[in-house]
C-alpha positions as CSV (number, residue, x, y, z in Angstrom):
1,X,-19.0,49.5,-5.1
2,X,-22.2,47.7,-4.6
3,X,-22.7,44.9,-2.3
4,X,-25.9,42.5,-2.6
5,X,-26.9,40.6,0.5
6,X,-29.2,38.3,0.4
7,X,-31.6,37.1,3.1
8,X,-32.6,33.7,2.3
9,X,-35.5,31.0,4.0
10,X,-34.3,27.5,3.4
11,X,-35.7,24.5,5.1
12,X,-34.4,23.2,7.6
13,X,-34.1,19.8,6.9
14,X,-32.3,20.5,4.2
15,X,-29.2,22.7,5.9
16,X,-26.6,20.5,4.7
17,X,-27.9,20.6,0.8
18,X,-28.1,24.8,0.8
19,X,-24.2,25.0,2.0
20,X,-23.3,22.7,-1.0
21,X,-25.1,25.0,-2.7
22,X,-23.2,28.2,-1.1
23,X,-20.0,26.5,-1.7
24,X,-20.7,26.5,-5.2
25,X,-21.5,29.9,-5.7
26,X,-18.7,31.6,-3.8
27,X,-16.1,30.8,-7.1
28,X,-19.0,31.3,-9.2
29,X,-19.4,34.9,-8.3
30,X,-15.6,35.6,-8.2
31,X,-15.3,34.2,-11.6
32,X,-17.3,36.8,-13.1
33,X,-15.4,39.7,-11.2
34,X,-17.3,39.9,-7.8
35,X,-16.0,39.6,-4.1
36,X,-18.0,37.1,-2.2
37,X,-17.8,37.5,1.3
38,X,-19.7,34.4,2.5
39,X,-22.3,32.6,3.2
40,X,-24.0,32.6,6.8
41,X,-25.9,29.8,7.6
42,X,-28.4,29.0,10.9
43,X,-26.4,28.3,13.9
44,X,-28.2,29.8,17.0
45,X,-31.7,32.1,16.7
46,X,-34.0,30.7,13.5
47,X,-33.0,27.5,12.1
48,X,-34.7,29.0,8.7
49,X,-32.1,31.8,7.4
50,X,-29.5,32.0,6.4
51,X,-27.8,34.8,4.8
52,X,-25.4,35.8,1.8
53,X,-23.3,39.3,0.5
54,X,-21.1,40.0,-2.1
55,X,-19.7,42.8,-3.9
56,X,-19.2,43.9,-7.3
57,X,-17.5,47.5,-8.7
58,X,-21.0,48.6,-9.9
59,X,-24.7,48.1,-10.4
60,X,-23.4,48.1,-14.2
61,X,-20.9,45.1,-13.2
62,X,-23.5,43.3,-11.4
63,X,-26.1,43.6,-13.9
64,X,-23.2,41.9,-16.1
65,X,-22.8,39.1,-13.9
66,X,-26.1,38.7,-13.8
67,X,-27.1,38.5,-17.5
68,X,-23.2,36.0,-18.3
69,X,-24.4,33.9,-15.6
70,X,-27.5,33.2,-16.9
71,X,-26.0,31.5,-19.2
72,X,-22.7,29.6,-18.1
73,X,-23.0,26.0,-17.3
74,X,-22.0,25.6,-13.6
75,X,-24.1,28.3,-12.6
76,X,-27.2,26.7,-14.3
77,X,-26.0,23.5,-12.0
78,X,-25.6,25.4,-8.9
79,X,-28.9,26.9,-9.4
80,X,-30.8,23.6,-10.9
81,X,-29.0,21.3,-7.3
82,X,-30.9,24.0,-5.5
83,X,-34.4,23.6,-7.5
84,X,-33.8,19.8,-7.4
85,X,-33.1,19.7,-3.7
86,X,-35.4,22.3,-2.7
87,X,-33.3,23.8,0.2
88,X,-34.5,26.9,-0.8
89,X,-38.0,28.1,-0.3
90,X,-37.6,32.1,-1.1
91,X,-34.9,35.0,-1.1
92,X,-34.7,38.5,-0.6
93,X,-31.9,40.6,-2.3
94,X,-31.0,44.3,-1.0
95,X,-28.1,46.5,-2.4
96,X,-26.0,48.6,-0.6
97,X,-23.5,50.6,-0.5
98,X,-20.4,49.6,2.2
99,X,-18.9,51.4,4.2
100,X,-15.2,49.6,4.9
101,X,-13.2,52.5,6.2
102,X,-12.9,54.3,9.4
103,X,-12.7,57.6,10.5
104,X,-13.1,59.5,13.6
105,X,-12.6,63.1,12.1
106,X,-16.0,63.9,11.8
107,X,-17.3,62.3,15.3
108,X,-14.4,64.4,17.0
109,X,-15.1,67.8,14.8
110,X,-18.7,67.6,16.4
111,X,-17.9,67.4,20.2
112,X,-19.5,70.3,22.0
């Protein structure tokens, strides 16, 4: 599994206009076989960023979703509401790889 989160800088005048734009993308994603976990917008700290991760099986898968979406209707909406608007003025995108389960074996193996 692969998860891309994305850091981005939106104005903030224009909050309101970059969670329609979340909104939008959350089914997006999950229509072309991802797990969106959210969107994470300023509450406290900066008012300027605002965050974003989701998951997909592989980089293979992503690279998938990346190359349909180019081309499927809503997303070029979501995508042109956000040029349009201009909520949002630059993003960062990281992969990683998650770690989602626990297990204390290895901490308790170690005690001296």
């Amino acid at each position: 599994m692969i998860t891309c989160h994305v850091t981005y800088k939106i104005d903030p005048a224009k909050t309101t206009d970059f969670e329609v734009y979340a909104k939008a993308w959350i089914p997006l994603v999950e229509r072309f076989g991802g797990t969106h976990h959210g969107y994470f917008l300023p509450h406290e700290g900066p008012n300027d960023l605002a965050f974003a991760a989701f998951s997909f099986p592989s980089l293979a898968a992503y690279e998938t979703y990346r190359t349909e979406s180019a081309s499927d209707s809503d997303c070029n909406a979501a995508y042109d509401f956000a040029v349009c608007t201009n909520c949002i003025l630059r993003y960062d995108r990281h992969f990683l790889r998650p770690v989602l389960d626990g297990d204390l074996s290895g901490v308790l193996d170690q005690q001296v």
